[in-house]
C-alpha positions in Angstrom: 41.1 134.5 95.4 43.4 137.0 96.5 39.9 138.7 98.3 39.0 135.7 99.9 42.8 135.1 101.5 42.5 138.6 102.5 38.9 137.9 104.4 40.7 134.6 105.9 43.9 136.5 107.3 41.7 139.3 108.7 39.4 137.1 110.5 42.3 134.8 111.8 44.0 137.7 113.1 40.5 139.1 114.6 40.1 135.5 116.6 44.1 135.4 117.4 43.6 138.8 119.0 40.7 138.0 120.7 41.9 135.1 122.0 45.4 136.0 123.1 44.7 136.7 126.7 43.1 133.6 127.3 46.0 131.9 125.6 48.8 133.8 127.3 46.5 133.1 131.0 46.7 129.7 129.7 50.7 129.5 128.7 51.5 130.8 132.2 49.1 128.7 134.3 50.9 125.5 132.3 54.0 126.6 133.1 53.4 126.9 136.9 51.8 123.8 136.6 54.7 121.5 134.6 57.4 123.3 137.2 55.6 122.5 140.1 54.6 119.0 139.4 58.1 118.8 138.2 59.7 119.5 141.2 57.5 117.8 143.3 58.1 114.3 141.6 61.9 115.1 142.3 61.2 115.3 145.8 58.9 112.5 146.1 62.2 110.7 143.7 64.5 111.5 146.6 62.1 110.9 149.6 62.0 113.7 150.5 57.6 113.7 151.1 57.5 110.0 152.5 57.4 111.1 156.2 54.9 114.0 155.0 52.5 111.0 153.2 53.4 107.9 155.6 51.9 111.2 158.7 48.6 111.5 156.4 48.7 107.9 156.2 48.4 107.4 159.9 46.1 110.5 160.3 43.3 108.8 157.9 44.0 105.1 159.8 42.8 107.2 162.7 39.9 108.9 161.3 38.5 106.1 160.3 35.5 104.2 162.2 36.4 101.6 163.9 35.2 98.2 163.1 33.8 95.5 165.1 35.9 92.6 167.0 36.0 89.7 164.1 34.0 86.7 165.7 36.3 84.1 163.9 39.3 84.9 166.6 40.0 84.7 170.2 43.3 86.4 171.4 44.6 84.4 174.7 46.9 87.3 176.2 49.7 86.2 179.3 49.5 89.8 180.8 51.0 90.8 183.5 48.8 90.0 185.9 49.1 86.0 185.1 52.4 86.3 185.6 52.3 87.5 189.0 49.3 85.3 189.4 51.3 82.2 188.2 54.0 83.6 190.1 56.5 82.5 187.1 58.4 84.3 184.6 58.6 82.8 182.1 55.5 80.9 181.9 57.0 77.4 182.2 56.3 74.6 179.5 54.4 73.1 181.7 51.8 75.5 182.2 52.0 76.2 178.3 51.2 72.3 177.5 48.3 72.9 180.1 46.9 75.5 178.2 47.3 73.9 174.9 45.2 70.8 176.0 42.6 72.7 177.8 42.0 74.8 174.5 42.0 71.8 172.1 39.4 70.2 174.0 37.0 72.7 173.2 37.6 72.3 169.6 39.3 75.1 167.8 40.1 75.3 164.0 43.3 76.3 164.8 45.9 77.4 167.4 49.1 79.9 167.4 51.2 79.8 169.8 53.6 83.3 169.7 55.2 81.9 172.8 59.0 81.1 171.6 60.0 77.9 173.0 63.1 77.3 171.6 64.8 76.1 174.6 63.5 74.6 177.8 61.7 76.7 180.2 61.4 75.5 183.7 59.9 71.9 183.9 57.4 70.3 182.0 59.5 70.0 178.3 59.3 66.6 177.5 55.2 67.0 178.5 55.0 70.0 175.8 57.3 68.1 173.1 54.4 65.3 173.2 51.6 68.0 172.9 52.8 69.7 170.4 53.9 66.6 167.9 50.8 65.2 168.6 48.4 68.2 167.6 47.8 68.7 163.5 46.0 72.4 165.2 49.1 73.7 166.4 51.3 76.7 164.7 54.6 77.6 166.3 56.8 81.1 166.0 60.8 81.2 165.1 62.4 84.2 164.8 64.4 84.5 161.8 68.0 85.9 161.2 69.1 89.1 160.3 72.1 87.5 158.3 74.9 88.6 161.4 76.4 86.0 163.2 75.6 87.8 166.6 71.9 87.3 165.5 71.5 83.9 164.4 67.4 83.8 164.7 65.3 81.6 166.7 64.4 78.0 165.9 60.9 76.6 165.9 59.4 74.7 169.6 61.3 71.0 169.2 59.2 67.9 167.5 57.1 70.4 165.5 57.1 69.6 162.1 57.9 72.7 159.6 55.0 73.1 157.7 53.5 73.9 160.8 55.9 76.5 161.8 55.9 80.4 160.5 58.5 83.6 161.2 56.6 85.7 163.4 59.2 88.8 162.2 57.5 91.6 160.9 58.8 94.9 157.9 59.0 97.9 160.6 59.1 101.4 158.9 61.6 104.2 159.4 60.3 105.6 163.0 59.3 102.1 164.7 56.0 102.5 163.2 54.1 99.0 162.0 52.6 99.4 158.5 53.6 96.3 156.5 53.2 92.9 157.0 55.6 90.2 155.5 53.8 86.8 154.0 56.4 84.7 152.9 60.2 85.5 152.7 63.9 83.8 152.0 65.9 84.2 155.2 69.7 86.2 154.4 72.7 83.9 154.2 74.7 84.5 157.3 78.1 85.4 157.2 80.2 82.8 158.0 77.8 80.7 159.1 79.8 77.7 159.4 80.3 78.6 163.5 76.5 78.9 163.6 74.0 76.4 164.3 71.6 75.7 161.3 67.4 75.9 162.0 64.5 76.4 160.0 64.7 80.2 160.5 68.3 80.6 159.4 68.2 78.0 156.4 68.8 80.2 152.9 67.8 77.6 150.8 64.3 77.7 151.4 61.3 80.6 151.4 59.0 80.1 154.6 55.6 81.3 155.8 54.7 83.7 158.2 52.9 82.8 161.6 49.5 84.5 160.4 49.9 83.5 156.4 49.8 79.9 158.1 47.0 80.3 160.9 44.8 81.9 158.1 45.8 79.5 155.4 44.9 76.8 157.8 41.5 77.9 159.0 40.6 78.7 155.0 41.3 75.1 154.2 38.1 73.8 156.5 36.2 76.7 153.7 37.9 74.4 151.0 40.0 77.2 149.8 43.5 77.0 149.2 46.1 79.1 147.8 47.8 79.1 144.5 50.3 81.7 143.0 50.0 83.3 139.4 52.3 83.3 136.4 53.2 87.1 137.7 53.8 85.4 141.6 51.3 86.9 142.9 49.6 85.1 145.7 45.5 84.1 145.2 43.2 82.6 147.7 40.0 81.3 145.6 39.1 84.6 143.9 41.1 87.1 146.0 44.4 88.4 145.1 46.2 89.6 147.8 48.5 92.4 146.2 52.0 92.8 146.7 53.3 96.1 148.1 55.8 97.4 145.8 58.4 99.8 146.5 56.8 103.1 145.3 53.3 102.1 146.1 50.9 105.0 148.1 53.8 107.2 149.9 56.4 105.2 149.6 59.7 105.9 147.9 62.0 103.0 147.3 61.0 100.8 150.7 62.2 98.1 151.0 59.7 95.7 149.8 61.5 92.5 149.6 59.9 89.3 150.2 56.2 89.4 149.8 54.4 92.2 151.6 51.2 93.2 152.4 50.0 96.8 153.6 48.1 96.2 157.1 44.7 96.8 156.9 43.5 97.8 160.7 40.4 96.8 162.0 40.3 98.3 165.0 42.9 100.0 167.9 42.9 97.5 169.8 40.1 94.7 170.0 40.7 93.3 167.0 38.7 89.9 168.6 37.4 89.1 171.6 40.4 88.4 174.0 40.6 86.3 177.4 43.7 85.7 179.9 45.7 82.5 180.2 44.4 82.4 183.8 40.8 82.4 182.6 41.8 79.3 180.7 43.5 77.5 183.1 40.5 77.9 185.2 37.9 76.9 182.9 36.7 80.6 182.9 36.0 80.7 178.8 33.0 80.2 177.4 33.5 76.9 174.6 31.4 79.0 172.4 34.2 81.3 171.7 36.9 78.9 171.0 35.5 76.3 168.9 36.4 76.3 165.1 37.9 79.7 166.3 41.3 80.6 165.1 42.9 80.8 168.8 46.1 83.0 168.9 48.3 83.0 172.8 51.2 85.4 173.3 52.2 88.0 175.6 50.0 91.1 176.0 52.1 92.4 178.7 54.5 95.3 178.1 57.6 94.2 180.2 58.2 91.9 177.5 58.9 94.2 175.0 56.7 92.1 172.4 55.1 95.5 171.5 54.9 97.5 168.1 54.4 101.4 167.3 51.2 101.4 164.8 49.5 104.0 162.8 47.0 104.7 166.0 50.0 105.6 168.4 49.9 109.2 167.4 49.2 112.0 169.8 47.9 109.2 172.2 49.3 109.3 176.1 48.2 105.8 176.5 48.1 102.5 174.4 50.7 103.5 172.1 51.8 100.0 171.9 50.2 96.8 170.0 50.8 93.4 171.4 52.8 91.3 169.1 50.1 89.1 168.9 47.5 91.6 168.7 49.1 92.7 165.5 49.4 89.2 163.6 45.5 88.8 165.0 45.0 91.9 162.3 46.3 90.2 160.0 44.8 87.6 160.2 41.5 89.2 160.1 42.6 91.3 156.9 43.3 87.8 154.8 39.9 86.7 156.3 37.9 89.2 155.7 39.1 89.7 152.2 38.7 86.3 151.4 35.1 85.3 153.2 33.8 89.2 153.5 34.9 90.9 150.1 36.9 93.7 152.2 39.0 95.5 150.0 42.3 94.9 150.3 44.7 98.3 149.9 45.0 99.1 146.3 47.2 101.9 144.9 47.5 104.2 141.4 49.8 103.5 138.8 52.5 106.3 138.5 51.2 107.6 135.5 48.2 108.5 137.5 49.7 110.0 140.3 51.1 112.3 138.2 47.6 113.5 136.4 46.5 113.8 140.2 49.5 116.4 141.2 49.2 117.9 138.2 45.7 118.5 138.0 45.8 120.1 141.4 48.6 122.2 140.4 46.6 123.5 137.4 43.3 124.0 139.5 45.6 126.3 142.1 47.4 128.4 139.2 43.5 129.0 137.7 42.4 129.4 141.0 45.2 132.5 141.7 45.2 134.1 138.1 41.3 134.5 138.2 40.9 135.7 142.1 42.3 138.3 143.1 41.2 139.8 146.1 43.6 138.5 149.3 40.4 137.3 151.4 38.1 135.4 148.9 41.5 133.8 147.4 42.1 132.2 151.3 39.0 131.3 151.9 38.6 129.4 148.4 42.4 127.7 148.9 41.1 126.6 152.3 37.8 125.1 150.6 39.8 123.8 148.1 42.5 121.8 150.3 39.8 120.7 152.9 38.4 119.2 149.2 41.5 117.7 148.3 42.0 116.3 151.8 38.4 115.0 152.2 39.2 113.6 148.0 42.0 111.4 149.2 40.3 110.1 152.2 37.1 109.1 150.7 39.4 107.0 148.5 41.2 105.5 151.4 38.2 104.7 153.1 37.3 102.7 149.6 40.8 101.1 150.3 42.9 103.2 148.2 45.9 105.4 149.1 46.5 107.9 147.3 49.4 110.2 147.5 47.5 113.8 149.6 50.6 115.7 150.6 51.7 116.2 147.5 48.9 117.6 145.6 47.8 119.7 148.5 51.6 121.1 148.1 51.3 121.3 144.5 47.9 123.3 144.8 49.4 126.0 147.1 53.1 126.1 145.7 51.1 126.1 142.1 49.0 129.3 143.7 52.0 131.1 145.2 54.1 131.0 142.0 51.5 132.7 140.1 50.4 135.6 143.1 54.6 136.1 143.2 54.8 136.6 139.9 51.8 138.6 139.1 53.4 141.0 141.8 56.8 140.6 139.9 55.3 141.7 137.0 52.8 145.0 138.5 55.9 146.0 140.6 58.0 146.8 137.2 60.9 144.7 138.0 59.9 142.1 135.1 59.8 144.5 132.5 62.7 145.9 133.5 64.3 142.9 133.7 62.3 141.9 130.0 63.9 145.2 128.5 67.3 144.6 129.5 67.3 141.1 128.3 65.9 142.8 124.8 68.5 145.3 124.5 71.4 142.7 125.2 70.1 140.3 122.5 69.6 143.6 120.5 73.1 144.9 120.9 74.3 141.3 119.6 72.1 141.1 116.9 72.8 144.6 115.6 76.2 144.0 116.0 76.3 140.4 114.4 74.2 142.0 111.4 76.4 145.0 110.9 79.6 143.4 110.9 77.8 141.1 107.7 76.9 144.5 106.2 80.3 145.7 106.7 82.2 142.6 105.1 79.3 142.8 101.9 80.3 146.3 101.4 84.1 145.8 101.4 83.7 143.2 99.0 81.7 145.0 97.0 82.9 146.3 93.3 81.2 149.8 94.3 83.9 149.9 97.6 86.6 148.9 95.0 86.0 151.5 92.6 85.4 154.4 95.3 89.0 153.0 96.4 90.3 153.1 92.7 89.3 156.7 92.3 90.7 157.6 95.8 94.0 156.4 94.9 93.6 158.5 91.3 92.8 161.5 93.0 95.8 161.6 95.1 97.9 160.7 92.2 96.6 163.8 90.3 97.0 166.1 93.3 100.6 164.9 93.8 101.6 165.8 89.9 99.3 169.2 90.0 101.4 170.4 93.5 105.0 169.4 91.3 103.9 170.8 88.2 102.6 174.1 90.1 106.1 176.1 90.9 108.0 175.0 88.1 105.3 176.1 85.5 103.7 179.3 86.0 101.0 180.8 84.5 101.0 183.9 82.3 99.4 186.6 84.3 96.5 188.1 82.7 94.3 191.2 83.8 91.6 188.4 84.9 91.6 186.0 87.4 93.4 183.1 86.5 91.9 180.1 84.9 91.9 177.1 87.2 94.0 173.6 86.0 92.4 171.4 84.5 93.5 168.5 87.0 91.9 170.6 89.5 88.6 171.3 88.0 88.6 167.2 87.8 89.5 166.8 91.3 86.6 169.0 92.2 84.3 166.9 90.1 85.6 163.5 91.5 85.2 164.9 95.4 81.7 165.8 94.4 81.0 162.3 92.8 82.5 160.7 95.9 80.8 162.6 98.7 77.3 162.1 96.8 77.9 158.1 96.4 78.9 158.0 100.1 76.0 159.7 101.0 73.7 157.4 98.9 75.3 154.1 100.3 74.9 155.4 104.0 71.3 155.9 103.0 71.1 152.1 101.5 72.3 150.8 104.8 69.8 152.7 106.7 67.3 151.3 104.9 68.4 148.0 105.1 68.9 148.5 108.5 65.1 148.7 109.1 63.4 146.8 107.1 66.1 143.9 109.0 64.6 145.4 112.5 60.9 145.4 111.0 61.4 141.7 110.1 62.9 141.0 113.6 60.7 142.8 115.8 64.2 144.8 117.1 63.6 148.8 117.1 66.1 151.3 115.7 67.9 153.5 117.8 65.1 156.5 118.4 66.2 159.6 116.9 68.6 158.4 114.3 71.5 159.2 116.4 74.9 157.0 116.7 74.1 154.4 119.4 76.9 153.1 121.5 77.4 150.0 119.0 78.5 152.5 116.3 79.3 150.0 113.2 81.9 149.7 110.5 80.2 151.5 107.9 79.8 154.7 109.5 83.3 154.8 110.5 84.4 153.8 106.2 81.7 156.7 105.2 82.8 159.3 107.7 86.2 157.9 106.8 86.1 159.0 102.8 84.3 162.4 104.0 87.2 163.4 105.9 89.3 162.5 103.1 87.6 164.1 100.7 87.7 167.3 102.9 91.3 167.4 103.7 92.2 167.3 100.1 89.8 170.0 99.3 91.5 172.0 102.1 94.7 171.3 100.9 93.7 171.9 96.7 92.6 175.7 98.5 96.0 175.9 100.2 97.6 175.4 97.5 95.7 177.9 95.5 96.5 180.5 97.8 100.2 179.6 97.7 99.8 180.1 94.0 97.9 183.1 94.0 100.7 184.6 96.5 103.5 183.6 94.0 101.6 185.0 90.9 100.9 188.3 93.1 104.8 188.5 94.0 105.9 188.0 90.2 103.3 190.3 89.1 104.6 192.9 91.7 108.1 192.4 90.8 106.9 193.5 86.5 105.3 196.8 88.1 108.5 197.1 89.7 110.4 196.9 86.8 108.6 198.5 84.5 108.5 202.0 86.8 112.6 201.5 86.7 111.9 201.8 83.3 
């Protein structure tokens, strides 16, 4: 047995030494890894990379194809041009009635009118109020509050009955930029609202509809589907969820996603649907083809109305940076559509568990990626290969209709990469180990110091410590009576030399004893001492020499050697006092016998 646990150790230690580099490249490319994807989550935590991923965002809406105009809408813009044409501003609600009768005629599925017409405009009112009660096609705009009293929101065209009416506000993002789209939401109570006149718009007590929820919800019915909500509220339109944007979803950190939002799925930069003038209308200019069981959608196109939005295509563009209002809820419209009738994905995002497997793993591939390459020209061009792949990664899956965060793991590939290079050079350029020894030699200096103290305190508890302490206290007891006894008795003189005391001869014997058991403990300690430093992995001072953290034992053991040698130089001083006194009395008998 004892062979066959032999054989076992040998060959694990054979396969542990074998495989300790790979392990040890392994424990530091982990490290990297966990720090960096660490830190990164922080940041993404504080917000710090939303700008970075809601930028990416807008750079893959823009690098996508474009798709083509959605046949099921008509966009009937007031651009500037009618106005000067009509030679009013605002468009009275005369010539708005006009239009609306003209366009029902030709038989549309349904009509939005993005035109707010909460008070009268010109002449003409009572004519529109008639039109618009009397139409079931017709969808009207109010604006709703913000909760201030200063900002009351706008109420819905008069005689229109509310379940034809929807908020035509819209979730901006930080920068003016249009990205979400609200569905249904519960307009905030307004401070003291009591001084404020109450409207559908401004009413707390109720959750409304947006302008395009309604228009599509509308032109869906004549398809025989209708909506329902889920146990989990989420909305459904026959098969098709239409998922909610939460507040951490894609790049986003903590928006907020209040309400019940939708992420904007673009179809195009700007011809959504085919799109006609009010003039055109007014002048029988449109073909019926295009309006009938069309979803028909007027507002303003021009930009001296201000009705305009930043989008995700108005970067780095000099021109058409803005989206009509009613341009936007025309996208919109087409996203619930074509999700609904054309299976078009709607935007669909990773858990958070996930996200983090996706930084991570990208942090791992760019630690690997540095430990194994280390020539400065092939590791650039593979970190550029690599990011193009995790770029052209995260917009495949966008063009599949899922966002994915890309800033990040293209971060956590290069910081990843850069922590490893750094410290590889740390390490070649000596300042690690330097920095490793010192850190050794402190931890040593309090471990040798923590042990030797123990050592010390076992020692002088010892019965061996007690009994070299006994004897050390005889001794000097002895050596006091020997130096009284010395001049009062004297010894015969004899032709010899004299014989020494007896107590003298013991005291001898006893130094003897004590120097040789001194020696022998010191030799215990230093043995002890390294087999402690053997089981630690801590090295003895080289060369056997007193290091700086000189312990307690040395100083006891150099301690009784000093003693023992003072009283050995004082025994021989007083010998030679003695022999002096014997050789004076012995002189003062020669003395007296020549007298003689």
């Amino acid at each position: 047995m004892s062979k066959i646990s032999n054989k076992i150790r040998s060959a694990a230690t054979q396969v542990s030494q074998m495989y300790k580099p790979s392990l040890a490249f392994a424990k530091s490319v982990l490290i990297a890894s966990a720090a960096v994807t660490l830190s990164l989550m922080g940041a993404r935590q504080l917000g710090i990379l939303e700008p970075i991923e809601l930028s990416v965002y807008d750079q893959m809406v823009r690098w996508r194809p474009e798709e083509q105009p959605d046949s099921r809408l008509l966009v009937v813009g007031i651009t500037e041009g009618d106005i000067q044409k009509l030679n009013q501003w605002p468009i009275s609600d005369r010539k708005i009635a006009e239009i609306l009768q003209k366009l029902e005629k030709m038989q549309p599925a349904v009509i939005g009118l993005d035109v707010l017409r909460d008070v009268p405009l010109g002449d003409g009112r009572e004519e529109l109020t008639k039109v618009l009660q009397k139409s079931d096609r017709i969808i009207g705009v109010c604006l709703v509050t913000d909760g201030s009293r200063d900002n009351p929101g706008s109420p819905p065209p008069p005689g229109m009955p509310e379940n034809r009416v929807g908020f035509a506000d819209f979730g901006i993002d930080p920068g003016g930029i249009l990205r979400r789209s609200l569905l249904f939401m519960k307009p905030p109570t307004i401070q003291g609202k009591s001084s404020v006149d109450k409207h559908l718009c401004n009413d707390d007590s109720q959750v409304l509809a947006s302008f395009n929820l309604q228009l599509a919800l509308r032109y869906l019915q004549g398809q025989k589907i209708y909506p329902h909500l889920a146990p989990d509220q989420s909305l459904w339109l026959g098969k098709t969820k239409l998922k909610r944007l939460e507040s951490n979803d894609g790049g986003y950190t903590n928006a907020d996603a209040r309400g019940y939002q939708i992420l904007i799925n673009y179809r195009s930069r700007l011809k959504v649907a085919n799109q006609v003038r009010i003039t055109d209308v007014l002048e029988g200019k449109v073909d019926p083809h295009l309006v009938k069981d069309k979803i028909v959608l007027i507002g303003y196109t021009s930009e001296t109305v201000k009705d305009v939005f930043y989008t995700p295509y108005s970067g780095r563009q000099q021109n058409n940076q803005y989206m009509p209002g009613i341009v936007a809820h025309a996208q919109v419209v087409s996203q619930i559509l074509s999700a609904v009738l054309d299976n078009r994905p709607m935007f669909w995002f990773w858990p958070e568990w996930a996200e983090i497997l996706w930084i991570s793993g990208w942090s791992i591939v760019g630690g690997t990626l540095a430990s194994r390459i280390a020539h400065p020209a092939k590791l650039g061009g593979t970190f550029a290969a690599m990011l193009s792949g995790c770029c052209a990664i995260g917009f495949g899956i966008f063009l599949l209709g899922g966002w994915v965060p890309v800033a990040a793991p293209a971060l956590a590939l290069i910081l990843a990469a850069s922590s490893i290079v750094s410290a590889d050079r740390f390490n070649k350029a000596g300042y690690g180990k330097a920095i490793r020894e010192r850190v050794k030699q402190v931890f040593k200096i309090e471990i040798d110091q923590a042990k030797k103290a123990q050592q010390v305190a076992e020692i002088t508890e010892s019965d061996f410590f007690k009994e070299l302490q006994q004897k050390k206290d005889k001794l000097r007891i002895s050596k006091q009576e020997t130096s009284e006894k010395a001049p009062s008795e004297p010894q015969k003189i004899t032709a010899g030399v004299p014989e020494l005391p007896k107590a003298e001869s013991q005291t001898d014997e006893y130094l003897a004893q004590l120097e040789e058991k001194a020696k022998q403990q010191k030799q215990r300690v230093a043995v002890t001492e390294l087999e402690s430093s053997s089981k630690t992995g801590v090295a003895p001072d080289a060369g056997g020499g007193a290091s700086s953290a000189e312990t307690k034992p040395d100083d006891e053991f150099s301690h009784l050697q000093a003693k023992a040698k003072q009283m050995r130089q004082r025994r021989g001083a007083e010998k030679r006092i003695q022999d002096e006194k014997i050789d004076s009395l012995a002189n003062k008998e020669d003395l007296g016998d020549k007298e003689e």
